[in-house]
MDAnalysis code that builds the backbone (N, CA, C; Angstrom):
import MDAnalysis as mda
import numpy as np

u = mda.Universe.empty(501, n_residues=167, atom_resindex=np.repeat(np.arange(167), 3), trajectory=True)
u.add_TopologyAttr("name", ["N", "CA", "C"] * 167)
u.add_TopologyAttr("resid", np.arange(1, 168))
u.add_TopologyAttr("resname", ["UNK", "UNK", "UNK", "UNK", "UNK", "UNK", "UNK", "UNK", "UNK", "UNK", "UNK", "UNK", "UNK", "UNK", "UNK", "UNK", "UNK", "UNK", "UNK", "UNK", "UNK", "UNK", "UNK", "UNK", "UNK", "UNK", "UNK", "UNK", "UNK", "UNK", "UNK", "UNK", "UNK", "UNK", "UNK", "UNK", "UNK", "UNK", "UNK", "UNK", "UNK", "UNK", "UNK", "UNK", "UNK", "UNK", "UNK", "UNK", "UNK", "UNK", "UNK", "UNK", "UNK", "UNK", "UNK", "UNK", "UNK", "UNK", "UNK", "UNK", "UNK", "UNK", "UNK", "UNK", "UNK", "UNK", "UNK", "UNK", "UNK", "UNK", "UNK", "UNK", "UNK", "UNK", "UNK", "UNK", "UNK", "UNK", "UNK", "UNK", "UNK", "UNK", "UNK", "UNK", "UNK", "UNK", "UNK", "UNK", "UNK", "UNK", "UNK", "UNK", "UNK", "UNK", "UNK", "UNK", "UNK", "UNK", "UNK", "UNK", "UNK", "UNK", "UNK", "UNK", "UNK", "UNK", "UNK", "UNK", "UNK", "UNK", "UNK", "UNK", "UNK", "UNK", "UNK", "UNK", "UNK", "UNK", "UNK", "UNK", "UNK", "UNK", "UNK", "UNK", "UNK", "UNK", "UNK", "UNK", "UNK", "UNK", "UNK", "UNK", "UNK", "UNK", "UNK", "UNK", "UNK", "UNK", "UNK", "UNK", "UNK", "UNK", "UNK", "UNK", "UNK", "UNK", "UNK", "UNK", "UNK", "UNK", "UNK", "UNK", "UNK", "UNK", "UNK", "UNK", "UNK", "UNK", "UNK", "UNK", "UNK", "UNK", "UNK", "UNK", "UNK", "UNK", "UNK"])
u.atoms.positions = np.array([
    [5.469, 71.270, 123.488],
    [6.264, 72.484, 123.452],
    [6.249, 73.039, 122.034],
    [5.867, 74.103, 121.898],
    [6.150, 74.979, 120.181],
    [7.479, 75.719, 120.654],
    [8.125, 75.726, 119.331],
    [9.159, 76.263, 119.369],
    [9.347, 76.995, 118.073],
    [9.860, 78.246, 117.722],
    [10.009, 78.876, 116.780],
    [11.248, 79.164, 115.833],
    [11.366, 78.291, 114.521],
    [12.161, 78.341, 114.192],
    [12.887, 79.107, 113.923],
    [14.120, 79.723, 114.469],
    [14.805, 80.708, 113.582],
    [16.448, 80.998, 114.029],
    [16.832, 82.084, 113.504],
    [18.510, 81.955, 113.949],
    [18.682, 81.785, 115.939],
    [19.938, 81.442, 115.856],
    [19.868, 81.459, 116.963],
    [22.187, 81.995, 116.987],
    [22.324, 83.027, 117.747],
    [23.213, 83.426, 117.763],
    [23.630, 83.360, 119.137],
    [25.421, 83.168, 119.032],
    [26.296, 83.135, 120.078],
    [27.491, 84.162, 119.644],
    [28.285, 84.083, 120.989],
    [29.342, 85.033, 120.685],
    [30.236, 84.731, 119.384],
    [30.434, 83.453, 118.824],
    [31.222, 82.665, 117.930],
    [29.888, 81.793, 116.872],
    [29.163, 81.297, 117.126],
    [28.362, 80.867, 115.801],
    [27.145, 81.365, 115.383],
    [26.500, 80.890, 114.747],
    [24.931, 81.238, 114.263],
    [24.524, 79.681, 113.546],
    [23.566, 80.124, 114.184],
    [22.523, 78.433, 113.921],
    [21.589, 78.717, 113.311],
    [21.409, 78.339, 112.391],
    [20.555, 78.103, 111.313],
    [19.678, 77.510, 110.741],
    [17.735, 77.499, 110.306],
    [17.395, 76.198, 109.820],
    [18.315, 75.898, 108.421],
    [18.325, 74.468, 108.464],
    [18.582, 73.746, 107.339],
    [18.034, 74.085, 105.887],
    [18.782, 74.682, 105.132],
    [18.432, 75.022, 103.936],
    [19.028, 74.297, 102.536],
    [18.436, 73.869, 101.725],
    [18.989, 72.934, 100.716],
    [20.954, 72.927, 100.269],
    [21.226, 74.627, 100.709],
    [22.241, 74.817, 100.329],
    [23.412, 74.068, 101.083],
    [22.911, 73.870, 102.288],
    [23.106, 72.946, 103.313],
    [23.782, 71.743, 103.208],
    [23.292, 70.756, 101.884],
    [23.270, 70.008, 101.957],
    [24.747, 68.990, 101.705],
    [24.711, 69.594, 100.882],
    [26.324, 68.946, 100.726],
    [27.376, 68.923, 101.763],
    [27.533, 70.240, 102.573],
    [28.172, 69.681, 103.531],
    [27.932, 69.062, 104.757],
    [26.367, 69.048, 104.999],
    [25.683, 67.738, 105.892],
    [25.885, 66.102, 105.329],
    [25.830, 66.211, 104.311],
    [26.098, 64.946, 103.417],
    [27.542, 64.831, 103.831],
    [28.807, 65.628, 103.859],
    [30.127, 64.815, 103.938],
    [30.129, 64.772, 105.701],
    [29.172, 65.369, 106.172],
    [29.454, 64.580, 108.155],
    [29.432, 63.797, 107.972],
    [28.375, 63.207, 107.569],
    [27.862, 61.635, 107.517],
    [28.670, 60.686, 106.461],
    [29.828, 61.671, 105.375],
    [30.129, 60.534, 105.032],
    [31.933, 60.475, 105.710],
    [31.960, 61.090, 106.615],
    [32.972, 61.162, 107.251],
    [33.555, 60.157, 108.406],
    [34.788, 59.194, 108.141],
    [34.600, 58.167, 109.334],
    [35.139, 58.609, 110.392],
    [36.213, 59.723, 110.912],
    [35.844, 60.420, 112.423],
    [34.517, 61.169, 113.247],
    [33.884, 61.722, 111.453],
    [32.504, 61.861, 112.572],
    [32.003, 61.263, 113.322],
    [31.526, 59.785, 111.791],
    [30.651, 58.911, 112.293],
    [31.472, 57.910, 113.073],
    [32.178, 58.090, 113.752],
    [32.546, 56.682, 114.539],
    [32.216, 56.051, 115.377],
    [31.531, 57.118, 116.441],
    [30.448, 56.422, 116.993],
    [29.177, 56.626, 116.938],
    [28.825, 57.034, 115.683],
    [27.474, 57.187, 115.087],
    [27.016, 55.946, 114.406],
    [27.620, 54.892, 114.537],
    [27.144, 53.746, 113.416],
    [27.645, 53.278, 112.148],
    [28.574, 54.460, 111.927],
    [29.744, 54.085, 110.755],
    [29.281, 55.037, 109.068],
    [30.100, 55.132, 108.373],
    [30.296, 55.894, 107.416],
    [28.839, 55.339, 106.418],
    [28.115, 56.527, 106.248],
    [27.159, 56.586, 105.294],
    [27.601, 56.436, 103.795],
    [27.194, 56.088, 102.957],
    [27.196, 56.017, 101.603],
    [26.885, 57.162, 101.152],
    [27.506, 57.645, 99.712],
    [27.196, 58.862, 99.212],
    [25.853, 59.204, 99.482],
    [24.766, 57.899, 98.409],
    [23.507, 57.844, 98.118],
    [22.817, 58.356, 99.864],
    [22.971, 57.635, 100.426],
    [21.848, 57.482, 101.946],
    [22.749, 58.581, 102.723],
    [23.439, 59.408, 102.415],
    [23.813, 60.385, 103.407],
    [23.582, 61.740, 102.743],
    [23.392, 61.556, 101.233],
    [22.705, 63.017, 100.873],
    [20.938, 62.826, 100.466],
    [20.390, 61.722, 101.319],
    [19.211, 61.694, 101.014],
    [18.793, 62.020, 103.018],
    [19.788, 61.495, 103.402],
    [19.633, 61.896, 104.887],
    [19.685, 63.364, 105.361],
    [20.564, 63.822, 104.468],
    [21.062, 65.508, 104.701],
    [19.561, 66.273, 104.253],
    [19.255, 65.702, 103.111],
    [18.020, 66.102, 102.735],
    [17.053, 66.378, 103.689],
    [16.983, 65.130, 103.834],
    [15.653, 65.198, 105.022],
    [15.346, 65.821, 106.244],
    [16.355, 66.487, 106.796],
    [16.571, 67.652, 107.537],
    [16.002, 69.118, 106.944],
    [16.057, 69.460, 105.729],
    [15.984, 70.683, 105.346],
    [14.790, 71.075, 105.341],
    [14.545, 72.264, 106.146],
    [13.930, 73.452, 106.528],
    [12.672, 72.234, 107.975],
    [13.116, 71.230, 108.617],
    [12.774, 70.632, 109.688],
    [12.797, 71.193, 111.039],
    [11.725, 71.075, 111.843],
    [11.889, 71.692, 112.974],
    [12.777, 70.846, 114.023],
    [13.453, 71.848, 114.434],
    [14.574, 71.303, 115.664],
    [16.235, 70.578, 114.835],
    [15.789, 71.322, 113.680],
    [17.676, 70.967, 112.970],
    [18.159, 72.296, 112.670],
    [19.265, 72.588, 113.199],
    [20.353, 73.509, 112.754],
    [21.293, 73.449, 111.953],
    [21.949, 74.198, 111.156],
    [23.000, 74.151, 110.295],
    [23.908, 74.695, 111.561],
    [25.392, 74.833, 112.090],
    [26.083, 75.663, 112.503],
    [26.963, 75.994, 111.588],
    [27.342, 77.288, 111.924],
    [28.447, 78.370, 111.022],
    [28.914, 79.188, 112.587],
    [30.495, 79.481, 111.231],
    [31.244, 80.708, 111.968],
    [30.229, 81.954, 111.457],
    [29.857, 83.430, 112.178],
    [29.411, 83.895, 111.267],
    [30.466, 84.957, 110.009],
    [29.434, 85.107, 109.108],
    [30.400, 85.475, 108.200],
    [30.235, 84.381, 107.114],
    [30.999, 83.536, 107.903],
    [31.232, 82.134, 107.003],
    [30.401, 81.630, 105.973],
    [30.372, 81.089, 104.964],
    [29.105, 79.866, 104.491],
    [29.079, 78.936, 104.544],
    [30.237, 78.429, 104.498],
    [30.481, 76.887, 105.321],
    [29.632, 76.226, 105.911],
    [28.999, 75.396, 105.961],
    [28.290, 74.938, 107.616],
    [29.653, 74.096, 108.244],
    [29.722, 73.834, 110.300],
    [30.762, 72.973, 110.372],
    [29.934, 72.497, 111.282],
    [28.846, 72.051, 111.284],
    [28.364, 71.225, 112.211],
    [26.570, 71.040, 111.978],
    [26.232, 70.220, 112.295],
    [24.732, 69.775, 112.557],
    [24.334, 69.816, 113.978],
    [23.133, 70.249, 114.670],
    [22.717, 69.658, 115.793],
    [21.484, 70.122, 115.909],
    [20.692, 69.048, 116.319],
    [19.123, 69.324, 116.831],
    [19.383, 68.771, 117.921],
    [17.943, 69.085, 118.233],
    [16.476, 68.503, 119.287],
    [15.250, 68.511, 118.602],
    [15.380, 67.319, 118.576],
    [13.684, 66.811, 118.301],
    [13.239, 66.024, 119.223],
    [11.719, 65.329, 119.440],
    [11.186, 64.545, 119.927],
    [11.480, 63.341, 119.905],
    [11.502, 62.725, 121.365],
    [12.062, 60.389, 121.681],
    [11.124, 60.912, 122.285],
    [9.888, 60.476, 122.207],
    [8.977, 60.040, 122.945],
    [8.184, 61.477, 123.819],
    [8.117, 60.911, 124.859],
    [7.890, 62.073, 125.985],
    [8.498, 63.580, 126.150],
    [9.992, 63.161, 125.456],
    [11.378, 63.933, 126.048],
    [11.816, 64.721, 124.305],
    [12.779, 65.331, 124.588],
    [13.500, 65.659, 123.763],
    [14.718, 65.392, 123.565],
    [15.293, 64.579, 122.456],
    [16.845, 64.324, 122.163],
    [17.626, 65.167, 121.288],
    [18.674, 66.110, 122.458],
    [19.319, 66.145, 121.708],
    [20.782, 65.817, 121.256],
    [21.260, 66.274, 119.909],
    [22.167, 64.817, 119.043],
    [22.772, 66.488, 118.129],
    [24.453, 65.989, 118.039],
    [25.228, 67.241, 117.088],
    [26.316, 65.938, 116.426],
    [26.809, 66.994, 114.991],
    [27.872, 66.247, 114.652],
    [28.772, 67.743, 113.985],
    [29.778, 67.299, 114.656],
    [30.412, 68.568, 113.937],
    [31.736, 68.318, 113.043],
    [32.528, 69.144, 112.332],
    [33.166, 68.360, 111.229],
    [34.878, 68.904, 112.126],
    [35.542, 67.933, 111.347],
    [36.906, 67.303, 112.192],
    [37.836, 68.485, 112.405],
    [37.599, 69.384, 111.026],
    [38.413, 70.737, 111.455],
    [38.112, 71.480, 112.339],
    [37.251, 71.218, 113.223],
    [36.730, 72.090, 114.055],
    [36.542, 71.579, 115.775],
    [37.001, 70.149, 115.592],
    [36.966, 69.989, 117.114],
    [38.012, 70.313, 118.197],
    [37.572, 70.242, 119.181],
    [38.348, 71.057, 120.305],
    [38.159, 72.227, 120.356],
    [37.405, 73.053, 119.838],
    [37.234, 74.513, 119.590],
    [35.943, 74.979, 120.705],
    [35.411, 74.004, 121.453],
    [34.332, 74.314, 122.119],
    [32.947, 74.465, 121.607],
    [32.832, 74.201, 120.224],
    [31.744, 74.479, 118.958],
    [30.815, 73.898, 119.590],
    [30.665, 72.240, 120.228],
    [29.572, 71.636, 120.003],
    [29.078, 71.938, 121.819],
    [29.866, 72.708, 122.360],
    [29.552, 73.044, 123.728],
    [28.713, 74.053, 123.511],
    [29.348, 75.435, 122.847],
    [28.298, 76.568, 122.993],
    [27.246, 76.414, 122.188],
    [26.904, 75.697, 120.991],
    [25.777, 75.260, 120.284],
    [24.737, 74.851, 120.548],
    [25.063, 73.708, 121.510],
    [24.423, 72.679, 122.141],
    [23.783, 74.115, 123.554],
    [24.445, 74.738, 124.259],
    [24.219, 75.090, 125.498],
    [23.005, 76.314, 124.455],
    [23.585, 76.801, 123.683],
    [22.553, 77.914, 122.946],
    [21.185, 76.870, 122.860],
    [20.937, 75.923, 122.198],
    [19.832, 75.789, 121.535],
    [19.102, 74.879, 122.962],
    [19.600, 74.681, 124.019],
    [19.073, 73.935, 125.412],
    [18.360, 74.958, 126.116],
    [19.303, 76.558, 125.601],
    [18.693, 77.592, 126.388],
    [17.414, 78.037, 126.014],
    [17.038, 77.791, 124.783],
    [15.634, 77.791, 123.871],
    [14.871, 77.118, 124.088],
    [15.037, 75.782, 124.783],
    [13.913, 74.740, 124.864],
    [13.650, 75.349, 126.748],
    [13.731, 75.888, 127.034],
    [13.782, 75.934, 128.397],
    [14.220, 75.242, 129.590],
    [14.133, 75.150, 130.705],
    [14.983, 73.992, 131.616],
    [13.536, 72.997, 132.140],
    [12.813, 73.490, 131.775],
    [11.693, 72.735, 132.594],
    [11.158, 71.335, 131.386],
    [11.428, 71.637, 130.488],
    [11.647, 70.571, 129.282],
    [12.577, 69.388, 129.183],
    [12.400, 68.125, 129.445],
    [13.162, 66.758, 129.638],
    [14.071, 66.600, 128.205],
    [15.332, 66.586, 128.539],
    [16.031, 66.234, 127.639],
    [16.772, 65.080, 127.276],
    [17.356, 64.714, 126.681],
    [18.295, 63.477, 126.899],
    [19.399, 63.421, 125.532],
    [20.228, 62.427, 125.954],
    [21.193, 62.735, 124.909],
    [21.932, 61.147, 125.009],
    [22.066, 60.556, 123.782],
    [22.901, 58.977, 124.047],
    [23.896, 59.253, 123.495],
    [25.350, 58.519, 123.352],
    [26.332, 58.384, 123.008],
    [27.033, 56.760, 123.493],
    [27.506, 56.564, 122.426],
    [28.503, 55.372, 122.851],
    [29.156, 55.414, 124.035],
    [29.166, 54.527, 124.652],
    [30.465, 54.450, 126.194],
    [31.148, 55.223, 125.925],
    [32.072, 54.653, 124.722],
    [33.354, 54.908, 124.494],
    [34.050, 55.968, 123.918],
    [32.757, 57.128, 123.905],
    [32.931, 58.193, 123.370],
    [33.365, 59.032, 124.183],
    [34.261, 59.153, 124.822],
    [34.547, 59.972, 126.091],
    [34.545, 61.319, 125.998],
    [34.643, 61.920, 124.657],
    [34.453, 63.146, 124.578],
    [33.316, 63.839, 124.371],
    [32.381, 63.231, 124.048],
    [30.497, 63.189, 123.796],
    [30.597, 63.310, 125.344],
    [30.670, 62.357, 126.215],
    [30.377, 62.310, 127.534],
    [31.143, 63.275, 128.127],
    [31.909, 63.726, 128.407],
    [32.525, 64.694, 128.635],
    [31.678, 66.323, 128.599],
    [31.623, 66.772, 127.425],
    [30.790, 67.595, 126.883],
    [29.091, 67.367, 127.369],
    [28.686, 66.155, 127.512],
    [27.514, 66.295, 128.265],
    [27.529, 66.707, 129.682],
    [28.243, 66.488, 130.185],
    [28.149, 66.693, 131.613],
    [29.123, 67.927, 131.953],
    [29.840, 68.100, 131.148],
    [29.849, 69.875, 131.444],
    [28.312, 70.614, 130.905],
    [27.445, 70.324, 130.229],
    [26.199, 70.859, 129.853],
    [25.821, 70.407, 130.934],
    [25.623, 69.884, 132.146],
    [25.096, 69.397, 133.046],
    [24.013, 68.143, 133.144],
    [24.210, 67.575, 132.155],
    [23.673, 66.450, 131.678],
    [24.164, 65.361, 132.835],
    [23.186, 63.863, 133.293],
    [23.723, 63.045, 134.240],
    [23.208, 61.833, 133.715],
    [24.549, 60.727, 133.563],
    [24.557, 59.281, 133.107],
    [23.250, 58.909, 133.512],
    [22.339, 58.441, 133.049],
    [21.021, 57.738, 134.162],
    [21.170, 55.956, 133.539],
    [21.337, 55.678, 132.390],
    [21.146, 54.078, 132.028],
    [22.423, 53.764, 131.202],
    [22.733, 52.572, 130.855],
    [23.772, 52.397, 129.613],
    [22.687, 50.840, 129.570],
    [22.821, 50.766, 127.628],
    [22.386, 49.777, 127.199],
    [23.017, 49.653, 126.238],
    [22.681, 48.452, 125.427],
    [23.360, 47.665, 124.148],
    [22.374, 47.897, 122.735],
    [23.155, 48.965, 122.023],
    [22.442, 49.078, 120.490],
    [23.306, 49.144, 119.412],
    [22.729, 48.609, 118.386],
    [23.887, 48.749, 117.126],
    [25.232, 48.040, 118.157],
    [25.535, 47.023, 118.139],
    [26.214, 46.335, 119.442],
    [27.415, 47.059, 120.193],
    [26.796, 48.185, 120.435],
    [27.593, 48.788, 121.094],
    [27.290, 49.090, 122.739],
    [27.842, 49.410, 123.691],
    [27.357, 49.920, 125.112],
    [27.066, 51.239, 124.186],
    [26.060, 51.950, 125.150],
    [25.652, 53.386, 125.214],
    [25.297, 53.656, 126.032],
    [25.269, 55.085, 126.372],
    [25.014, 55.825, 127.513],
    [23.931, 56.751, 127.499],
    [22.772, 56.488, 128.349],
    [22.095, 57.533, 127.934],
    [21.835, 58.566, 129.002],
    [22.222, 59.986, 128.762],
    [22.105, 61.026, 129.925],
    [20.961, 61.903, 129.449],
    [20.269, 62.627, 131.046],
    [19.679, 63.043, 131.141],
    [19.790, 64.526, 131.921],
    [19.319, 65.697, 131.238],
    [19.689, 67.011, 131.674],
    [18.821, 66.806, 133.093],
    [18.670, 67.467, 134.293],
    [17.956, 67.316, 135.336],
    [17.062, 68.454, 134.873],
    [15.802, 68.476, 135.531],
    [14.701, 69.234, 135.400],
    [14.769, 70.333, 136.308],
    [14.905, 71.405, 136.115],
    [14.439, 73.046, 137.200],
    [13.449, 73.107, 137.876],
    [13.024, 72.305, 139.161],
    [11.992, 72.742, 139.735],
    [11.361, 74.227, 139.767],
    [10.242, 74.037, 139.895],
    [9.846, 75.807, 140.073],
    [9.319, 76.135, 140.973],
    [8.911, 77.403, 141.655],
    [8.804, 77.266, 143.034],
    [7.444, 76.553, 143.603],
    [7.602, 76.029, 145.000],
    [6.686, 75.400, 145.558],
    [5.257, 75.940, 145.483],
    [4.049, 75.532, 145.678],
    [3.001, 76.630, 145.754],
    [2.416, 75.707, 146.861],
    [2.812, 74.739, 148.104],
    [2.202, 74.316, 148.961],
    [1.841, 75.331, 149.742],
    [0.862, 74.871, 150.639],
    [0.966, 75.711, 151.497],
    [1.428, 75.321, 152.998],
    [2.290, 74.884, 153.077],
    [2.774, 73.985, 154.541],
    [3.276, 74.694, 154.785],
])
């Protein structure tokens, strides 16, 4: 799949590639322990602004903003697991419950098209990750044990397109 990087706008945000300016406040998601809580746990200054880094100007990473704003209050891509595409958001604490990582997530799914395999993991115990997936219409398919945690991994269903049998 090619995909073309560039803004991507909703009624409430604008998504953005990752630009150096970026970085600092990608660096405090990660060094944030409600972000990361079920991300694997609080990054270090050092390895979370070398991580923030490594995103910038990458295909399939967004900055999110209010627009207007300069702020960023959230991260989320899709990139490539294999076959499929994963995608993965983190958004920052002042901002949850606001529906942010719903319309973000549903904007940048609407770009990859429906006929494109997606997937998305989260901890069990993240009930609000899971939640939010499956209002995106995302469906539980496996749970396994990583970083010793249960996880869940869901899968968007695929859009058939029409038949061309001839029966």
């Amino acid at each position: 799949m090619e995909r073309v990087e560039e803004r991507i706008t909703t009624d409430r945000l604008e998504l953005l590639p990752v630009v150096p300016d970026d970085v600092p406040a990608i660096a405090a998601l990660r060094m944030d322990p409600d972000v990361r809580q079920f991300l694997g746990g609080v990054l270090d200054a050092q390895a979370a602004q070398e991580r923030a880094r490594s995103v910038v100007g990458t295909t399939g990473y967004w900055a999110v903003r209010e627009p207007g704003e300069p702020s960023v209050v959230g991260l989320i891509s899709l990139t490539p697991r294999g076959e499929t595409l994963e995608l993965s958001y983190e958004i920052a604490t002042p901002y949850w419950g606001r529906g942010i990582a719903n319309e973000a997530a549903a904007a940048v799914l609407a770009r990859c098209g429906s006929e494109e395999r997606v997937v998305a993991i989260t901890q069990a115990k993240n009930r609000a990750s899971r939640r939010l997936l499956e209002r995106l219409g995302f469906i539980e398919r496996e749970r396994f044990t990583e970083f010793s945690e249960e996880q869940c991994l869901y899968e968007r269903p695929l859009v058939e397109g029409p038949s061309t049998g001839t029966g």
